[in-house]
DOKEMAR-925110 format. One record per residue (C-alpha): residue in three letters; x, y, z. Coordinates in pm, whole numbers, plus 50000, padded with zeros to 5 digits. Layout:
residues N
ALAXYZ/...
This chain:
residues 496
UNK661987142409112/UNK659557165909260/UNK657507152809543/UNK653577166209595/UNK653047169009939/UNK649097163310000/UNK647907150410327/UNK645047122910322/UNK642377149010463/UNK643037172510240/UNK642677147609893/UNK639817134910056/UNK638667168810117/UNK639117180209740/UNK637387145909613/UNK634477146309813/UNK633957186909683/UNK634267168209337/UNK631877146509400/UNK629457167309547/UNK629747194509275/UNK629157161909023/UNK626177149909190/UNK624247183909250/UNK624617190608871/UNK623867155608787/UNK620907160108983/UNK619667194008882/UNK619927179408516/UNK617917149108618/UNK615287169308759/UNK614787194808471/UNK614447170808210/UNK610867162108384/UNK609597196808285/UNK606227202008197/UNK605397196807844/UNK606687229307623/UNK608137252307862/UNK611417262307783/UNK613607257808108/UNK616617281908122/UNK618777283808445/UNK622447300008495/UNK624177295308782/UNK627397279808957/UNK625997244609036/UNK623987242208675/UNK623147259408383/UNK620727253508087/UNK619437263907738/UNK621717298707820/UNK621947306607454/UNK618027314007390/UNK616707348607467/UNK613967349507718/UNK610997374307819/UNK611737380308182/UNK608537394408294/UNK609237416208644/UNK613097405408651/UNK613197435608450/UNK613147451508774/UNK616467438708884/UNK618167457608550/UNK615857492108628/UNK616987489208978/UNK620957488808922/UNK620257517408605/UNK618617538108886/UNK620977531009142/UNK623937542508877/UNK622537574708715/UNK620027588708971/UNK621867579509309/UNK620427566709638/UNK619577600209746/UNK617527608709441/UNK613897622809522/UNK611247633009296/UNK610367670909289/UNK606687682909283/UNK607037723409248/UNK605007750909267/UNK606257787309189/UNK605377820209123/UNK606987854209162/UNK606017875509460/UNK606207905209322/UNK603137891809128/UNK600957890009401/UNK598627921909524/UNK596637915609779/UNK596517882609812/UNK595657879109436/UNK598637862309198/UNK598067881508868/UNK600187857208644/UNK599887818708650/UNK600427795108916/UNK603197771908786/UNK603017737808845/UNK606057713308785/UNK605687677508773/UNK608847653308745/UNK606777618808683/UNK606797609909081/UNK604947575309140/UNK604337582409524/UNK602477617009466/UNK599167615209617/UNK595937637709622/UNK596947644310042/UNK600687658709869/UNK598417681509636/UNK596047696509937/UNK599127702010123/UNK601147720109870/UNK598687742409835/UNK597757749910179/UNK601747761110192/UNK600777786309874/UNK598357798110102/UNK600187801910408/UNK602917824310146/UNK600047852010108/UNK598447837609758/UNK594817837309813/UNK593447843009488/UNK594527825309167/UNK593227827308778/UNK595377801408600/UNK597427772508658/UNK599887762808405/UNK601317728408412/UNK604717716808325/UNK604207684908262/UNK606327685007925/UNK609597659908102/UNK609037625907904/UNK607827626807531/UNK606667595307375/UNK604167566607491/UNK602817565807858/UNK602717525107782/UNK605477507607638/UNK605877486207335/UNK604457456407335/UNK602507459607646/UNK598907442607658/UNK596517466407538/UNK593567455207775/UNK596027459508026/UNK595517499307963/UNK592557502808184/UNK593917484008507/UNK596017497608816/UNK598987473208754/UNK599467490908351/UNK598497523908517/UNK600107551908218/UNK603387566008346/UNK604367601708266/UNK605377635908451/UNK601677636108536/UNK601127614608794/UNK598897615909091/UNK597017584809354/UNK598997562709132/UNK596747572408842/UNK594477547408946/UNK590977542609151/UNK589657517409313/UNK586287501609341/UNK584147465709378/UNK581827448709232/UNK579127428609451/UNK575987405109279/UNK572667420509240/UNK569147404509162/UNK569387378908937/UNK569457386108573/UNK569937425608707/UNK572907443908659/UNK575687434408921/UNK576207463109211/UNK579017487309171/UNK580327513809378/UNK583357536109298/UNK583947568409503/UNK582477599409384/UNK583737624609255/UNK586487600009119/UNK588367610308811/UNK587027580008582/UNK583207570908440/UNK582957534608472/UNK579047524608322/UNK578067490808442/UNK576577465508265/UNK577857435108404/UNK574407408808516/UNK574177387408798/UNK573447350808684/UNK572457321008865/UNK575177298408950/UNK574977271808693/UNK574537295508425/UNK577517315108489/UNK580537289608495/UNK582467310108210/UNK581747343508269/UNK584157373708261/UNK584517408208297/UNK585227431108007/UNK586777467908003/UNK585787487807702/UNK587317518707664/UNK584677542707536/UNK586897579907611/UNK589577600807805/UNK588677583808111/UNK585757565007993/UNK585037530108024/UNK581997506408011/UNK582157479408213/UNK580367445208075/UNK580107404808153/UNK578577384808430/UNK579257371508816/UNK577027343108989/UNK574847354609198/UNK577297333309513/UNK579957356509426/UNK581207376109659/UNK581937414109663/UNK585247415509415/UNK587637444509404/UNK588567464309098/UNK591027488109007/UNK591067513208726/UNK593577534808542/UNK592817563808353/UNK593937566708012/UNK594027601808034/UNK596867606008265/UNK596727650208204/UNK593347649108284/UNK593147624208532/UNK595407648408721/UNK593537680308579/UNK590317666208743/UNK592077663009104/UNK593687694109105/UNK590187711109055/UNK588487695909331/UNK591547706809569/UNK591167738309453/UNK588487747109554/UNK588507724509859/UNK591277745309949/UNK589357781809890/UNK590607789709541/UNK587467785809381/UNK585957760009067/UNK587067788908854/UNK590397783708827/UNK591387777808421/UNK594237751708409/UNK596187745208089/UNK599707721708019/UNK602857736807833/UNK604097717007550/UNK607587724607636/UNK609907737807924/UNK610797761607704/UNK607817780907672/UNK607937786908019/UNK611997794808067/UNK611377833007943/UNK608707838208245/UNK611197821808439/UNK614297841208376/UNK611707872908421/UNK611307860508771/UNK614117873208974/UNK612577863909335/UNK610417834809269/UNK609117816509526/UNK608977781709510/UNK607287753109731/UNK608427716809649/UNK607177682409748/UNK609547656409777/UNK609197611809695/UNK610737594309956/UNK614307584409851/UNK615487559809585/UNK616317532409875/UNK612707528709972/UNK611287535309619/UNK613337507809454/UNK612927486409825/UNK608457493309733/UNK609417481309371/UNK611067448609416/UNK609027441109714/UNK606097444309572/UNK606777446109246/UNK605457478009175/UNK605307486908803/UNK604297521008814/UNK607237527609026/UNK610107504408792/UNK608747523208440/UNK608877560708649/UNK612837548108760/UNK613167539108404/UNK612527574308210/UNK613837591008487/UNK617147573808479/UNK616987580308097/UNK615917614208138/UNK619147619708375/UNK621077598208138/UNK620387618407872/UNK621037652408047/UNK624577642308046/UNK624797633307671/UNK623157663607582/UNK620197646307431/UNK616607642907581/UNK614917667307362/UNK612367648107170/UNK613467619107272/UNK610537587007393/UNK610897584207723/UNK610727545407711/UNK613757547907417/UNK615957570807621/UNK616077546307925/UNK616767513707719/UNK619637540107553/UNK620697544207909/UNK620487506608053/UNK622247496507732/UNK625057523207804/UNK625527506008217/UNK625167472408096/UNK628287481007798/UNK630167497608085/UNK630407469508247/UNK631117449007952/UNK628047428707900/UNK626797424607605/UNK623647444207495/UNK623587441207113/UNK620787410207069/UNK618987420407354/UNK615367433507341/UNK614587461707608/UNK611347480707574/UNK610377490307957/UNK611637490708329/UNK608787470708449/UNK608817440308259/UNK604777448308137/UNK606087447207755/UNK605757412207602/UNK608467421707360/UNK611307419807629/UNK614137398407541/UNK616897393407800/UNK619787364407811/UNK619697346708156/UNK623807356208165/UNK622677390608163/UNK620847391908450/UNK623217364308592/UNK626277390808583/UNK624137419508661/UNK623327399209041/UNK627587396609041/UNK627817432609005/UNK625667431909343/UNK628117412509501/UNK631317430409391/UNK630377464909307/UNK630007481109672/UNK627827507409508/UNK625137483309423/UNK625307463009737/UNK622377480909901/UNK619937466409658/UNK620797429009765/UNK618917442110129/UNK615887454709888/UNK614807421109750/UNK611677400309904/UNK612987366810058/UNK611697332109983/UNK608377325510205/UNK608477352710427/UNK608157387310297/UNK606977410309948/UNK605847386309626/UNK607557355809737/UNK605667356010062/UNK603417328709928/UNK605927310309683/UNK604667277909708/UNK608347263709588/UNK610177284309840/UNK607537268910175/UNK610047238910151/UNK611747237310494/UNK615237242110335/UNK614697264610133/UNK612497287710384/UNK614207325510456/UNK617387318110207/UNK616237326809888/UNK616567368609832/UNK614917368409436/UNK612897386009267/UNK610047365809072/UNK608477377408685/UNK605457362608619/UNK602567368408306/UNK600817345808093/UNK603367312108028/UNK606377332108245/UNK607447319908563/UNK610867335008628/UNK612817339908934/UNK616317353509007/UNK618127364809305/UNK620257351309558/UNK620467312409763/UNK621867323510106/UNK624507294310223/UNK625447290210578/UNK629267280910553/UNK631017270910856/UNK633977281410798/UNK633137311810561/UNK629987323510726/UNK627407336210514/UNK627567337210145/UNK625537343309848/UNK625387325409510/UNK623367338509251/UNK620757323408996/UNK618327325108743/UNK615537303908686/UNK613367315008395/UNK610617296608281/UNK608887305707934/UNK606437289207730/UNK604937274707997/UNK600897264208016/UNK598447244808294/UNK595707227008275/UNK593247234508550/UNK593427227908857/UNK590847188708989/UNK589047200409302/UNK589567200409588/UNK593507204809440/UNK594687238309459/UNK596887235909184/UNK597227216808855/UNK599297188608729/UNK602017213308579/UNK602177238408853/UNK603017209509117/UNK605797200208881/UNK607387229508804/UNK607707240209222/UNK609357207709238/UNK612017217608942/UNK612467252909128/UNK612477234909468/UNK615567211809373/UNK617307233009121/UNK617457258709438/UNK618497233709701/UNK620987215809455/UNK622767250309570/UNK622777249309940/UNK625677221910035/UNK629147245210007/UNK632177218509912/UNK634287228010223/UNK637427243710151/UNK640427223810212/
């Protein structure tokens, strides 16, 4: 008869692990069946998982699936190109006698100081004179806003329009401070700015303006009207606008740096349809010069996008990566931009055998309330971090738990043991509250290791908030659920 040789310690070891494992689910279960009323609680992880078979809109965790597609098909090292050119032979005396061309590749960090300087450079080359600027702006067909995205959403910096175009973010900022009562509220914008914003909004007394709002009306390219209330006790409030118009949002900036630059008002500047109608000139040009603005890298692009959750930054990832993507499969002609990338995430996700055929994937932000994304997906996606050494540089990029980027302030992650060991990215939006990243477990004989989870949240609503509380009924609760399903995961079972 065979005899099984297992010390004491080492059964007690293995029971105690079985215990433990028993108890933390037992007690993640307990805890999520006191969810607040309606919400839809859906977690996957090692230590519990939950209502894994629905299909959930996860908000900004999109980011965490744009990140790994850009990581894949653009590369660490990719940079957005900003390009001028022209051929030198074209120039006499200073004068260029053909167009200026201007190529824009959709780059989200491109400001109005990258503009001035690019063409201070043309300047510095011997060009002191142009007539015409032609604009290549022709990379991404389709939508500048995905499907399903809120459309009073369109007029605000966080929905800015994405495109090739693409300059101060597309956006401009302003406030909004009371007035004389019953008079319109005071607004100030900086002139010369590339929108029209007319105010209506009044200033009310106090008890007469307990429900008030602001409304955006979009009235043009660029136009918008402004309307609502504010008490007269409010204090100055911050606003920021997108244009609508992203061509001649960008049109309108390159005029004034024209002629801040010396190049005149004069200058006529028109957009190509197509690439094409420009590749003749090009292969024409046998010395062209060319001067080129650079994004920073992909490492601190995607490190600004799950930080702060930038969503002008995750949809510009998202055609590009589709754009690249597509390149390869000989297809991006006539293509949406916003179709090609989902084509492209679809194609990673398959490569890695996941499955992609129920899911829903309309944008890289997360903006589009028609997302639809399994928790498993994003579940294996955060394992490919862990054991695909090509994606292990994004696991550095993510915000951690009371400390830095969105989850700076995460009232759930304040608890004391749960403070600096949570690396997740949140997704929140009208009844989403969605988080999924990384618990960080001290292990004393393994050292420091990472277990990934998703906690998604959907269908969830609040009442408001008793003063002097700060938050209501159901937003207490559900830190609490987040709060213990997130600590049920930081006690390893020691190995035996």
């Amino acid at each position: 008869m065979a005899v099984i040789n297992i010390s004491g310690t080492t059964l007690l070891c293995r029971i105690f692990a079985l215990i433990f494992l028993l108890s933390s689910a037992l007690n993640a279960q307990n805890l999520l069946e006191n969810a607040p009323k309606g919400a839809l609680i859906i977690t996957q992880s090692d230590w519990h998982t939950q209502n894994d078979q629905y299909l959930a809109n996860p908000a900004s965790l999109m980011k965490i699936l744009t990140a790994t597609l850009a990581s894949e098909v653009l590369g660490p090292d990719f940079r957005f190109q900003t390009q001028l050119s022209f051929s030198a032979k074209k120039v006499k005396n200073g004068h260029l006698i053909q167009p200026l061309k201007l190529t824009l590749e959709g780059d989200p960090s491109f400001t109005q100081k990258d503009l001035h300087q690019l063409l201070l450079n043309l300047r510095k080359k011997g060009v002191t004179q142009l007539d015409s600027v032609q604009i290549d702006a022709s990379r991404y067909q389709g939508h500048a806003w995905s499907l399903g995205q809120v459309w009073n959403d369109h007029g605000i910096c966080f929905a800015a329009p994405t495109g090739a175009a693409m300059i101060n973010r597309n956006c401009v900022f302003a406030n909004l401070k009371a007035g004389k009562l019953n008079e319109n509220a005071r607004f100030y914008m900086t002139p010369g700015s590339p929108l029209t914003i007319d105010n209506q909004v009044l200033t009310l007394a106090p008890d007469k303006a307990k429900n008030c709002d602001l409304l955006l009306k979009v009235l043009g390219a660029n136009e918008y009207r402004l309307t609502g209330c504010i008490s007269q006790e409010s204090k100055r409030l911050p606003l920021g606008f997108s244009g609508n118009d992203a061509n001649a949002f960008f049109t309108h900036i390159l005029k004034q740096e024209l002629a801040l630059v010396g190049f005149g008002k004069n200058v006529k500047i028109s957009f190509v349809e197509s690439s094409n109608a420009l590749l003749s000139v090009d292969k024409k040009i046998k010395q062209a010069l060319k001067l080129s603005h650079y994004s920073p890298p992909l490492t601190e692009l995607v490190a600004r996008m799950l930080q702060k959750s930038d969503n002008l930054i995750a949809d510009s990832l998202f055609k590009a990566s589709g754009y690249q993507y597509g390149l390869s499969q000989s297809d991006v002609h006539n293509q949406d931009a916003y179709k090609a990338g989902a084509i492209a995430l679809k194609a990673l996700l398959n490569s890695h055998q996941l499955e992609t055929q129920p899911l829903v994937i309309r944008d890289g932000s997360g903006l589009s309330r028609e997302n639809l994304i399994y928790a498993k997906t994003l579940y294996q996606v955060l394992g490919l971090w862990l054991t695909q050494p090509q994606y292990a540089w994004l696991i550095k990029s993510l915000p951690i738990g009371a400390e830095t980027g969105t989850l700076k302030n995460r009232e759930s992650l304040k608890d004391k043991a749960l403070k600096g060991r949570i690396l997740a990215k949140s997704g929140s939006m009208q009844g989403v509250v969605n988080l999924a990243g990384f618990v960080q477990i001290r292990d004393k004989e393994k050292g420091l290791k990472l277990r990934p989870f998703v906690f998604i949240v959907n269908q969830f609503t609040k009442s408001k908030a008793l003063k002097p509380a700060k938050f209501s009924e159901e937003e207490l609760t559900l830190f609490n659920l987040e709060a213990g399903f997130l600590k049920a995961a930081l006690i390893l079972p020691k190995s035996s």
